[in-house]
C-alpha positions, 0 to 999 in steps of 0.5 A: 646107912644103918643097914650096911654099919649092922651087917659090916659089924654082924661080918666082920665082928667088929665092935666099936667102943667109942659109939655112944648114940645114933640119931636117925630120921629123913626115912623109916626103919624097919622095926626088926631092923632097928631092934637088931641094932639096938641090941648089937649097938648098945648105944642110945637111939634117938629119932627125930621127925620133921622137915626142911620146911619145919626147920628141923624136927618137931616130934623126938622119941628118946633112948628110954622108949627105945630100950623100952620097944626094943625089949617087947613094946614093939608099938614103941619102934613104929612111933616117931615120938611126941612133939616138943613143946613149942608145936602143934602136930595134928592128922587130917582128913581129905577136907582139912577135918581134924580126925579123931586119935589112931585114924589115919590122915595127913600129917599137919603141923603149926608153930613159930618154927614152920616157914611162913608163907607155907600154911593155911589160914589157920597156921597149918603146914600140910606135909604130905606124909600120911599118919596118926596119932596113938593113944599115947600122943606119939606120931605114927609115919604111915607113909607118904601120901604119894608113896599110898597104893590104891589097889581095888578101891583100898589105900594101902601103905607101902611102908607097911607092906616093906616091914612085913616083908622085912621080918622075913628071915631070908630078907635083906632089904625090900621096896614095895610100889604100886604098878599099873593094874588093868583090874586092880588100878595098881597092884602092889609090887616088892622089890626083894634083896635076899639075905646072902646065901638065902633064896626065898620064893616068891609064893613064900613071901606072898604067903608071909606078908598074908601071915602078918597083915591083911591079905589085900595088902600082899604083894602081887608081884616079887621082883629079887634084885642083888641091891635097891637104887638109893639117893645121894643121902642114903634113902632107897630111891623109890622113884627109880624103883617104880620106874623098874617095876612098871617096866618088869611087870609090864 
């Protein structure tokens, strides 16, 4: 929804002086994404992180840090915040281990807003997401757990692959899943929306995404679309997407 007010605006040039705040969450945004709107907007950002099961959100990151990512401190823009007072957000290995700071594991969260009969013995929510927590105490979504690419024995965050992709100049929207690979396991598939009047290669955003994160991580496959399959509340319908790419690369 983001997306399309930014480039209905960014067209159109329409302003719209009665915005005073956009709050935003249920799924990730680009750090390029969100740093244009908030210089087209102008307005307060504030994101929240939590889930029907937590009874809403349990970690906010504010206009303040907005402003602040927006205006180099980029690290700020890939963080979901910190956890409010009254919970508890931990990240833990395969075992139920708590990690150390900045590793990456599933997301845990415990307190009197989690519904009950849902946690383990010690009070923990698994919540399927895959993060970390930085130096700072704010939560970083790495992605969701079903959503991790295992390609030649590495696990690799589709997410990840989607923000290079999307720093792109010639990009509009992309989706990144895995496909069934007789060598790799899977292979990492990007389903690519070009911006309007671009034509990006294949081998040119293979040869971007090389630029920006590590070279195992780069999409095997490209596959241009005109528009990504979406859900009823405005989320790229990743499921529908696999299902296209595994019939494509097959």
């Amino acid at each position: 929804m983001l997306h399309a007010l930014l480039t209905y605006i960014e067209e159109s040039a329409t302003r719209l002086p009665t915005l005073r705040a956009i709050a935003y969450g249920s799924a990730a945004i680009p750090a390029d994404l969100l740093r244009r709107a908030i210089a087209a907007l102008d307005v307060d950002f504030h994101q929240g992180y939590g889930m029907t099961e937590t009874g809403g959100n349990v970690t906010f990151l504010g206009p303040d840090e907005h402003r602040a990512g927006a205006a180099g401190d980029l690290a700020l823009l890939a963080t979901a915040g910190r956890p409010h007072g009254d919970v508890e957000v931990g990240i833990v290995d395969a075992g139920g281990s708590a990690v150390v700071p900045d590793e990456v594991g599933e997301i845990v969260v415990r307190g009197a807003q989690v519904a009950p009969g849902l946690t383990d013995a010690e009070g923990w929510l698994r919540t399927g997401d895959v993060g970390r927590i930085d130096a700072d105490g704010r939560l970083v979504v790495v992605d969701r757990l079903k959503d991790v690419i295992v390609t030649g024995g590495e696990n690799v965050s589709s997410r990840e692959v989607e923000d290079a992709l999307s720093a792109h100049p010639d990009v509009d929207m992309a989706a990144v899943v895995g496909v069934p690979d007789e060598y790799w396991g899977e292979a990492i598939c990007a389903v690519v929306v070009a911006r309007t009047g671009r034509h990006p290669s294949a081998d040119d955003l293979i040869a971007h995404v090389r630029s920006r994160i590590a070279a195992f991580k780069r999409p095997r496959h490209v596959i241009f679309v005109d528009s990504l399959p979406m859900t009823t509340n405005g989320k790229v319908d990743k499921t529908a997407v696999r299902q296209r790419a595994r019939h494509l690369t097959m």
